[in-house]
C-alpha positions as CSV (number, residue, x, y, z in Angstrom):
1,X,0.0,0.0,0.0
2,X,1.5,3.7,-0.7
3,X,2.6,5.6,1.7
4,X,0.2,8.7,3.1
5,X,1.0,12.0,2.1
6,X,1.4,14.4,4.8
7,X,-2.2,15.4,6.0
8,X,-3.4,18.9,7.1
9,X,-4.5,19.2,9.9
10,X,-8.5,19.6,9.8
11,X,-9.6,23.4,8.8
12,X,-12.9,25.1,8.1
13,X,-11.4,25.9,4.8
14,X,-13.7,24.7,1.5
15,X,-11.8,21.7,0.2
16,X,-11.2,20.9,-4.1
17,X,-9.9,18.2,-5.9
18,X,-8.4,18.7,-9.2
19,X,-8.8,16.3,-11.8
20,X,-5.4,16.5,-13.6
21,X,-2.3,17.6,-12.9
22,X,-1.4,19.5,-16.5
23,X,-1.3,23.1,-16.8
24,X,-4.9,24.2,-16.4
25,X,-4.9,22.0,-13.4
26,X,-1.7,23.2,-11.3
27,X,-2.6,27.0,-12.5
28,X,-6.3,26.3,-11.0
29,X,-4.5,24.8,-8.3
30,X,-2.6,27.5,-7.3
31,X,-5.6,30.2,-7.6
32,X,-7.7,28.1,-5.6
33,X,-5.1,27.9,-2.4
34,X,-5.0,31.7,-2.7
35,X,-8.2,31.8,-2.6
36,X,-8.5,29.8,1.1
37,X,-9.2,26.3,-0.5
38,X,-7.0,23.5,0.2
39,X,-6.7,21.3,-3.0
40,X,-6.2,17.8,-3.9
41,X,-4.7,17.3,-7.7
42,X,-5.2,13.9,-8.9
43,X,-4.0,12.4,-12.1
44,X,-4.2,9.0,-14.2
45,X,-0.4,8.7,-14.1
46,X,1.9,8.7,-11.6
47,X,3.6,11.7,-12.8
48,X,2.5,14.9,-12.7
49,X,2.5,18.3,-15.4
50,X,0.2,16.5,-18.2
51,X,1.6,17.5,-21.9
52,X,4.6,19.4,-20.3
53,X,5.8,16.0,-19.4
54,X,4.5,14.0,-22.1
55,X,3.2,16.2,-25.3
56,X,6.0,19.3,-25.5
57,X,8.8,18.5,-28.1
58,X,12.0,17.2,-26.1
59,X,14.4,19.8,-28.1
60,X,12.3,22.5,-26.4
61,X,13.7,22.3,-23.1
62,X,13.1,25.9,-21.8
63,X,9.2,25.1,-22.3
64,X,9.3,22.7,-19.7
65,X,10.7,25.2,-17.5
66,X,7.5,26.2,-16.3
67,X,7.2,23.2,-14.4
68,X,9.3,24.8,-11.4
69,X,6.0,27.4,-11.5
70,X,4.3,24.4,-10.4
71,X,6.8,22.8,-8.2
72,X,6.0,26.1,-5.8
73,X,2.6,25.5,-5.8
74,X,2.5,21.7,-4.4
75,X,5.2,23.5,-1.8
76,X,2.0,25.2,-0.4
77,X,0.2,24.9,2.8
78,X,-3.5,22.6,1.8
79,X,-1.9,20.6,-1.3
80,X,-1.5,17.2,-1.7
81,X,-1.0,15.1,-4.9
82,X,-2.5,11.8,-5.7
83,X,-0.8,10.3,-9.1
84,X,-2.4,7.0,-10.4
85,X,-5.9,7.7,-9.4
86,X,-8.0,7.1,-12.3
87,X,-11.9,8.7,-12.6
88,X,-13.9,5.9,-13.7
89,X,-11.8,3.1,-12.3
90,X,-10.8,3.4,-9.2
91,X,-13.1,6.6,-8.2
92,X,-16.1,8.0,-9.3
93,X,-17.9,11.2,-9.9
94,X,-20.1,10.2,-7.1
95,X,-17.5,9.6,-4.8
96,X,-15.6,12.5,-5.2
97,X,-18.8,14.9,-4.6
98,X,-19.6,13.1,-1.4
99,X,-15.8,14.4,-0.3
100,X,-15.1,17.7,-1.7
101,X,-17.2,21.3,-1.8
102,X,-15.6,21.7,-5.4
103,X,-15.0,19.1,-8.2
104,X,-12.5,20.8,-11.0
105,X,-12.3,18.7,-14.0
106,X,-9.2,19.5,-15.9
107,X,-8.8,16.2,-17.7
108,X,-7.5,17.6,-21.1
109,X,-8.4,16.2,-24.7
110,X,-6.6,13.3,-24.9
111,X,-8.1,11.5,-28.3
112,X,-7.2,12.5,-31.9
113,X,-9.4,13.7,-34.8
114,X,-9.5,11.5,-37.5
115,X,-9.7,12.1,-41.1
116,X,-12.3,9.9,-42.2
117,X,-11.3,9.1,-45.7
118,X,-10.6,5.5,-46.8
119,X,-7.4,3.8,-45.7
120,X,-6.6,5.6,-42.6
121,X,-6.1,2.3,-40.9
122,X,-3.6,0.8,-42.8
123,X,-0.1,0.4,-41.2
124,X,2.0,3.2,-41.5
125,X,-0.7,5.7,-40.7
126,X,-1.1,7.4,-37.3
127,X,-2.5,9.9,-34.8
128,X,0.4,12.6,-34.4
129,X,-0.6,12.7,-30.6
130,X,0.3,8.9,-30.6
131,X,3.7,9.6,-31.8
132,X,4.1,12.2,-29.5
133,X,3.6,10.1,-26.5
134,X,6.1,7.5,-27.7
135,X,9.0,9.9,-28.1
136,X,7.9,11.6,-24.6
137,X,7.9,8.2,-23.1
138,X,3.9,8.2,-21.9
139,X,3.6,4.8,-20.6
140,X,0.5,4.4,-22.6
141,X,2.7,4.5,-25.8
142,X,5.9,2.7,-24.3
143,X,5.5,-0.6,-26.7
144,X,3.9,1.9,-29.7
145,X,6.1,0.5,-33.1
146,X,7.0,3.1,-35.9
147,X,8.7,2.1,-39.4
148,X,10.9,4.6,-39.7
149,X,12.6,2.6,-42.6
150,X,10.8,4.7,-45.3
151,X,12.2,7.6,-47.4
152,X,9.2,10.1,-47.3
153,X,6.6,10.9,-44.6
154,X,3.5,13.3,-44.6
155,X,2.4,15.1,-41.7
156,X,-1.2,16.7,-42.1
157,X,-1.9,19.2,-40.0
158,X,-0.7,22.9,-39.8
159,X,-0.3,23.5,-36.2
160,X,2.7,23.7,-33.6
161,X,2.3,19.6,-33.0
162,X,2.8,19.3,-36.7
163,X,6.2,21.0,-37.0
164,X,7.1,19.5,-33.8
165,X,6.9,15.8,-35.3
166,X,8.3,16.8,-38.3
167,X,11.3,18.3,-36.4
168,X,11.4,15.5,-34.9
169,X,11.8,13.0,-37.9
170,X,14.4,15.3,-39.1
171,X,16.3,15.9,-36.4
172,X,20.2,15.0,-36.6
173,X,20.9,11.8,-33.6
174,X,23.5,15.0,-32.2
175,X,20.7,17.1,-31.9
176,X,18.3,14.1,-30.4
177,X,20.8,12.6,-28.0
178,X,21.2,15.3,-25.3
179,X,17.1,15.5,-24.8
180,X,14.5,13.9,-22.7
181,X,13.2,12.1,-25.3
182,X,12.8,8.5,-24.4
183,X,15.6,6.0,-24.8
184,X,13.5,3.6,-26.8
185,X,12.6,6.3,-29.0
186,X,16.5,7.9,-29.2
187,X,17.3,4.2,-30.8
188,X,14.8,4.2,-33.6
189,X,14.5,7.9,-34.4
190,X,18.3,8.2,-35.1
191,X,18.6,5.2,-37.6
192,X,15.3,6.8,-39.4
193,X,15.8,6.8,-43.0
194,X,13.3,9.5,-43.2
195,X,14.5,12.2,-45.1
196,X,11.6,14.4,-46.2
197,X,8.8,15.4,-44.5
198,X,6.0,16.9,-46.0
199,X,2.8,18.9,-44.0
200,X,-0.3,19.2,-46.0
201,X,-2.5,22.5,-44.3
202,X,-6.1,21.7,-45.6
203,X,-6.0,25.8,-45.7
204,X,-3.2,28.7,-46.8
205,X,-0.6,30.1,-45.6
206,X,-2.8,33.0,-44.1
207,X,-4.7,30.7,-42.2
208,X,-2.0,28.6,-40.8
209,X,-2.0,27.8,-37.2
210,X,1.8,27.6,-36.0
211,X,3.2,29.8,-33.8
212,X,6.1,32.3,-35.5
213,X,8.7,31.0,-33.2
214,X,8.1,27.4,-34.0
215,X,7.7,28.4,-37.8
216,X,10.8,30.3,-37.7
217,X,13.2,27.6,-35.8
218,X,12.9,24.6,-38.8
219,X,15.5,27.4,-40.6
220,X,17.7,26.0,-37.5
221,X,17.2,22.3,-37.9
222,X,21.4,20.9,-38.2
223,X,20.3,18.6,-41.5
224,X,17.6,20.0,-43.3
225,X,16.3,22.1,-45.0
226,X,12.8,24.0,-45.3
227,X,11.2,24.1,-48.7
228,X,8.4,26.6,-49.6
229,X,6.6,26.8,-53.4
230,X,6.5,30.6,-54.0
231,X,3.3,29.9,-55.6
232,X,1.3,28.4,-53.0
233,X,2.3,32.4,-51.5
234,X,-0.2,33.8,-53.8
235,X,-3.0,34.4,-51.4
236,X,-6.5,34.5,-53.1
237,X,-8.3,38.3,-52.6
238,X,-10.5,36.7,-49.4
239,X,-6.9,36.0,-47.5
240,X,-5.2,39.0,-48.4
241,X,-7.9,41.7,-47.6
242,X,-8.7,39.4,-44.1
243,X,-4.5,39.2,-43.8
244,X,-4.4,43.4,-44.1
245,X,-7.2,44.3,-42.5
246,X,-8.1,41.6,-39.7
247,X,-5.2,38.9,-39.2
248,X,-3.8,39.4,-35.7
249,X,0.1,39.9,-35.7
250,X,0.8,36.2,-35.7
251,X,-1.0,35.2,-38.8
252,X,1.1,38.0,-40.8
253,X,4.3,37.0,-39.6
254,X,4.0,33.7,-40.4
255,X,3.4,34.9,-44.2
256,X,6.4,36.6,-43.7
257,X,8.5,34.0,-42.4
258,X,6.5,31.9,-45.5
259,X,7.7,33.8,-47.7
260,X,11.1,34.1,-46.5
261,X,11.5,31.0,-47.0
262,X,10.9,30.8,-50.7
263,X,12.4,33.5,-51.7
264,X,15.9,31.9,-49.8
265,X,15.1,28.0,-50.8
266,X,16.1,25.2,-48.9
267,X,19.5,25.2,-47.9
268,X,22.0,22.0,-48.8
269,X,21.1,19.6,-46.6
270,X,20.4,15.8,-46.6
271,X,16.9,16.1,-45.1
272,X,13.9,18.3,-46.1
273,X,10.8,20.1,-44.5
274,X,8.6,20.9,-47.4
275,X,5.7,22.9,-46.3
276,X,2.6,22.3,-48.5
277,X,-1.1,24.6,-48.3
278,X,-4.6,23.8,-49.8
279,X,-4.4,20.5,-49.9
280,X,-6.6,17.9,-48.3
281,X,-6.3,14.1,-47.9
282,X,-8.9,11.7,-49.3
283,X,-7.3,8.3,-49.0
284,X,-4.5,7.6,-48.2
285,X,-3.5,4.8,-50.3
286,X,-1.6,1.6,-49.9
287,X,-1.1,-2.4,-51.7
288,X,-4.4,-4.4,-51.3
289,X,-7.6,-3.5,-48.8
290,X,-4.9,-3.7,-45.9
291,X,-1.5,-3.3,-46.6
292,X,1.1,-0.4,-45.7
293,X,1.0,3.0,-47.0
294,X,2.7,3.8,-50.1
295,X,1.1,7.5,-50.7
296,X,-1.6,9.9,-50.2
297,X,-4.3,11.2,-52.8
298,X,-4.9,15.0,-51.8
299,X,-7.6,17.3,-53.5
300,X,-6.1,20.8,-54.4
301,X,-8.4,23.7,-52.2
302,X,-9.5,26.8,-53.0
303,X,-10.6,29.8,-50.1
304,X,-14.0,30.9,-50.6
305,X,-15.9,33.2,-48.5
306,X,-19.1,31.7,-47.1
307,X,-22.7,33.2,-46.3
308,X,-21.4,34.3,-42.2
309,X,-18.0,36.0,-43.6
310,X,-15.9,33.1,-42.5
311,X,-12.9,31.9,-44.9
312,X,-13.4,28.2,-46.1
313,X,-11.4,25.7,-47.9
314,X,-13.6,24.1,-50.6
315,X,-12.0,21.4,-53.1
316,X,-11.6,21.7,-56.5
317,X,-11.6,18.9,-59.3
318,X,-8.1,18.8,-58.9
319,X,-6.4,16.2,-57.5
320,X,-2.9,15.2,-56.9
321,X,-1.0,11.8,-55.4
322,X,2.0,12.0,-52.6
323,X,4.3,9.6,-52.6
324,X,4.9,8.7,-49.1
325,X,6.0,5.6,-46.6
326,X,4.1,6.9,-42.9
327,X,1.7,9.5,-42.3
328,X,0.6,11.4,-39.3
329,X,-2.5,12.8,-38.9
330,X,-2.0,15.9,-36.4
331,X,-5.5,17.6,-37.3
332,X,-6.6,18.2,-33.8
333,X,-7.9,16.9,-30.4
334,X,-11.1,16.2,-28.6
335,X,-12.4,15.2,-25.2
336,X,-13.7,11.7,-24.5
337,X,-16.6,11.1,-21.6
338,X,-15.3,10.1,-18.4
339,X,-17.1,8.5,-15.5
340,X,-20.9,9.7,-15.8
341,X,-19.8,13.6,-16.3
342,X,-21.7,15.9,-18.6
343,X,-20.2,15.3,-21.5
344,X,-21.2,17.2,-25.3
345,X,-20.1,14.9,-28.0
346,X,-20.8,17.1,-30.8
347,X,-17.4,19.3,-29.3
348,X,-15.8,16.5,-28.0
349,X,-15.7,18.6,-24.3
350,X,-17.5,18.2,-20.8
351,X,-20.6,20.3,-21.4
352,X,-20.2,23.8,-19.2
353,X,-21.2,27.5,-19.0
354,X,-18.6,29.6,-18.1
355,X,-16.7,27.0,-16.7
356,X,-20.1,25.9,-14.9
357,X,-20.5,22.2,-15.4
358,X,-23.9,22.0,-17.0
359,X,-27.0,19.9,-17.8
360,X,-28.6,20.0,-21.6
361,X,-30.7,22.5,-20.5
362,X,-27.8,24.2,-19.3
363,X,-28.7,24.0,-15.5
364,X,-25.8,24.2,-13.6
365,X,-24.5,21.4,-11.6
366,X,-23.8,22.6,-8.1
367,X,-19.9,22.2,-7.0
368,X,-18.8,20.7,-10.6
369,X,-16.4,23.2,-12.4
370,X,-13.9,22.7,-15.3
371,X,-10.7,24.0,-16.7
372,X,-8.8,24.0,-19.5
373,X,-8.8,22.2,-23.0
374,X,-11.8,20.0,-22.0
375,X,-13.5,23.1,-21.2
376,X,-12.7,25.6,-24.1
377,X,-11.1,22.9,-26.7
378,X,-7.5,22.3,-27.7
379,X,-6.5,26.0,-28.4
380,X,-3.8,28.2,-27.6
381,X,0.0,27.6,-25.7
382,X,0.9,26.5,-22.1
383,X,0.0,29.7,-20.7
384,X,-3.6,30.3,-22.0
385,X,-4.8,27.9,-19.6
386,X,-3.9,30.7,-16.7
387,X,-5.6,33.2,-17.7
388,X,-8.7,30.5,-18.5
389,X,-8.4,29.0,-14.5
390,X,-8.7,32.4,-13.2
391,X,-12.2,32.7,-15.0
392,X,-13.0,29.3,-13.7
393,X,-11.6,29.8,-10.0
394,X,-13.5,33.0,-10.2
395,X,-16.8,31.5,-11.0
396,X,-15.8,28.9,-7.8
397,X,-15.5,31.8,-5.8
398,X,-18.6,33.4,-6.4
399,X,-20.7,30.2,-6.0
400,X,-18.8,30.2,-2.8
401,X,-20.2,33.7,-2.0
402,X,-23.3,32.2,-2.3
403,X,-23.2,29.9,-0.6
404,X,-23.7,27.4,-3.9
405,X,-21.1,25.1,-3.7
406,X,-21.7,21.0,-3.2
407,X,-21.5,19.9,0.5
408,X,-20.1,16.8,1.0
409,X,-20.7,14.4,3.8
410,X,-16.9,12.6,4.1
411,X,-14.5,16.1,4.9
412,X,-11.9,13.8,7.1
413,X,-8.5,14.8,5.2
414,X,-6.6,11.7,6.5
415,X,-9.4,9.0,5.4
416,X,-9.7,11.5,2.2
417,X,-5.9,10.0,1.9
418,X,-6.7,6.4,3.2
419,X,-9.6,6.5,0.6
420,X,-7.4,6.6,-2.3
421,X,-4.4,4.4,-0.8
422,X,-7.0,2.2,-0.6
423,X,-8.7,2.5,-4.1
424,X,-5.4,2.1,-6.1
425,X,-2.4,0.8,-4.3
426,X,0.0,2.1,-6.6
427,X,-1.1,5.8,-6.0
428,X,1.9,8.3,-6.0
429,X,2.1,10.9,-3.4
430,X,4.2,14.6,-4.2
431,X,7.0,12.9,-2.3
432,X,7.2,9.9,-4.3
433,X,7.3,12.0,-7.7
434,X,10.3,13.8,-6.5
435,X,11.5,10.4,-5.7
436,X,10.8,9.3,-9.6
437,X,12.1,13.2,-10.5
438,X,15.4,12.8,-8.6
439,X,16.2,9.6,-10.1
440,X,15.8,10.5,-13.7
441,X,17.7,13.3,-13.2
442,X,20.8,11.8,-11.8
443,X,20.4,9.2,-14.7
444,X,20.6,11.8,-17.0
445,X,23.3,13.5,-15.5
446,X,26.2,11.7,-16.6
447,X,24.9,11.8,-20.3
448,X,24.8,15.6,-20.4
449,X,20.7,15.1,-20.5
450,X,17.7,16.8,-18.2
451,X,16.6,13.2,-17.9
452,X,16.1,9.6,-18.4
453,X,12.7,8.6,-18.3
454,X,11.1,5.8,-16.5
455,X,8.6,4.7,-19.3
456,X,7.1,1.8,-17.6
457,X,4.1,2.3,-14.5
458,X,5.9,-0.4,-12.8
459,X,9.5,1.8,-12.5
460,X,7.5,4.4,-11.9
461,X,5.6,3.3,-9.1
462,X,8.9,1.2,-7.4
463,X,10.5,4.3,-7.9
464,X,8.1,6.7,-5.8
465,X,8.6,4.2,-2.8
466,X,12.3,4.8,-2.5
467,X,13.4,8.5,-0.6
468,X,14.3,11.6,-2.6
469,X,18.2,11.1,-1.7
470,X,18.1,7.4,-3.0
């Protein structure tokens, strides 16, 4: 059985649990113990700092530096950490309510969209986020297999996750090796024979959603180049007027940097980054009903204006045929239900108002609050989510002004802990991660890395039980 985490001793004080320990739940978190709660954060794994840990690209070290933000929150007076505690397995909804004034679901969207055209099964083709979890070492994608053996990939998508996994694929083993990223990944990634990657935006360049920084850093990639057709540039008369006279800063940068890059052309390099617009996948072909992928059939876009002013891409008769070994869908992310929470599967989110969890008919459900991408949908960077918990925690506070919040019937902090100790063995208290945290650390010390991962829940957890100095 785990060890307890050190207990508070019993206060007045409204009590929360958290449910997930990424960004939107440690920044919720931390505005809730200002606020007089005390907080428990749980989370399916027995790590903490969702896609920081397990979704930010392991060459982007200085990202991850946020996570000493939330290292001085769990320092606080009131927290406490409960890694490996799953909702819907070894709690429930109901459970949590009859223990805590305020339930905060900040659970994240965790599944991929998927393209829906024929052959997106066969072998070779992927979700992005599935890729992403391998390299990061997600236990959940520990024993994922990739044949990296092919010349050409495609990435679809036009987002920051996109260029991250194409960086990826590109990226020279001297630029891999002194990362985070996942030993079993290290070993396959730098034998890749990959050596051109192509994203497909279903859109133009106006409309592309990367950030400028992650645009502008494939010029700095040690082996490749980034290719650009000058006339996929040509923006149709809907893009440029929105670009001049609506396009926040970001969207005309990146046309910038877009154009920058044609006008230069790739450099010499062995590998490639080819940047493609207006194209959309609709099969992705392959030998027989079920074997690997050998290409993609794209249809060739065009922006139109629809009837509400909004910029569409609408296919032409044109059609072209991509060559190509693996493809990675990275064309988004949606919410899946958990437990019996409200859930809206049109949007793929928990259904709220404001934060509010919600009935259909948009009643509010008293002391049920959420946070984050499963409340707004996969948008914006790392810290968008703080600004989005203050709303929420301010929504907690005024239901606490009103004396609206849920009142539970078990408050006892210690058989709070017991509860969960008892419900899944294997739980991970704050001490045990910076047991796990010390340990990867030092591993990766003598390489000249952050860390070594543990990649398996069994490490993990035999880790946690061992002290911080071990």
């Amino acid at each position: 059985m785990t060890d307890l985490p050190d207990s508070a001793t019993p206060t007045d004080a409204p009590r929360a649990v958290i449910v997930g320990a990424g960004p939107s739940g440690f920044y919720a978190a931390d505005q809730l113990l200002t606020a007089g709660f005390e907080v428990d954060v749980l989370d399916a794994l027995p790590t903490p700092f969702g896609l920081v840990r397990a979704g930010v690209a392991p060459d982007h070290p200085k990202i991850k530096a946020v996570t000493r933000v939330y290292e001085k929150t769990a320092r606080k007076d009131g927290f406490r950490f409960f890694g490996g505690v799953v909702l819907g397995r070894d709690v429930t909804r109901a459970e949590l309510l009859e223990r805590y004034h305020v339930v905060l679901y900040a659970l994240g969207t965790s599944d991929d969209n998927r393209l829906n055209v024929p052959g997106e099964d066969r072998p070779g083709s992927h979700a992005a986020t599935h890729f992403v979890a391998w390299y990061n070492g997600h236990p959940d994608a520990a024993d994922h297999e990739y044949d990296l053996s092919v010349k050409r990939a495609v990435v679809i998508g036009n987002g920051n996750v996109a260029i991250d996994v194409a960086r990826m694929l590109v990226l020279h083993p001297d630029e891999l090796t002194p990362t985070d990223t996942a030993d079993h990944a290290i070993d396959v990634l730098s034998q890749s024979a990959v050596e051109e990657v192509i994203l497909l935006g279903r859109r133009g360049p106006a409309q592309a959603a990367f950030t400028n920084p992650e645009l502008r850093e494939l010029a700095d990639l040690q082996r490749a180049g980034v290719e650009v057709d000058a006339t996929d540039l040509d923006l149709d008369e809907h893009s440029a007027r929105w670009l001049e006279e609506e396009a926040d800063i970001t969207s005309r940068k990146n046309v910038e940097i877009l154009r920058d890059y044609a006008e230069k052309g790739p450099k010499d390099a062995s590998h490639r980054v080819i940047l493609r617009f207006l194209r959309s996948p609709v099969e992705i072909l392959g030998e027989g009903e079920h074997g690997p992928v050998t290409g993609v059939r794209v249809v060739v876009n065009e922006i139109q204006k629809g009837e509400d002013g909004s910029l569409r891409a609408v296919p032409t008769d044109r059609e072209e045929t991509i060559e190509a070994g693996l493809v990675l869908r990275s064309i988004g992310y949606r919410g899946k239900p958990v437990d019996d929470v409200p859930f809206d599967d049109r949007r793929g989110l928990i259904r709220n108002t404001g934060g509010r969890v919600c009935a259909e008919s948009g009643d509010a459900h008293r002391g049920e609050y959420v946070v984050g991408w499963i409340k707004r949908g996969p948008s914006g960077v790392i810290g968008t989510n703080k600004k989005d918990a203050a709303d929420t925690v301010a929504r907690i506070v005024e239901d606490r002004s009103a004396n609206a919040l849920n009142t539970p019937t078990l408050t006892d902090t210690e058989e709070i802990a017991a509860f969960y100790a008892q419900r899944a063995p294997d739980s991970v208290t704050w001490a045990g991660w910076e047991a796990i945290d010390a340990h990867e650390k030092s591993s990766g010390e003598p390489h000249g890395r952050p860390r070594v991962k543990l990649v398996r829940l069994a490490d993990l957890v035999e880790r946690s039980r061992a002290t911080s100095n071990s």
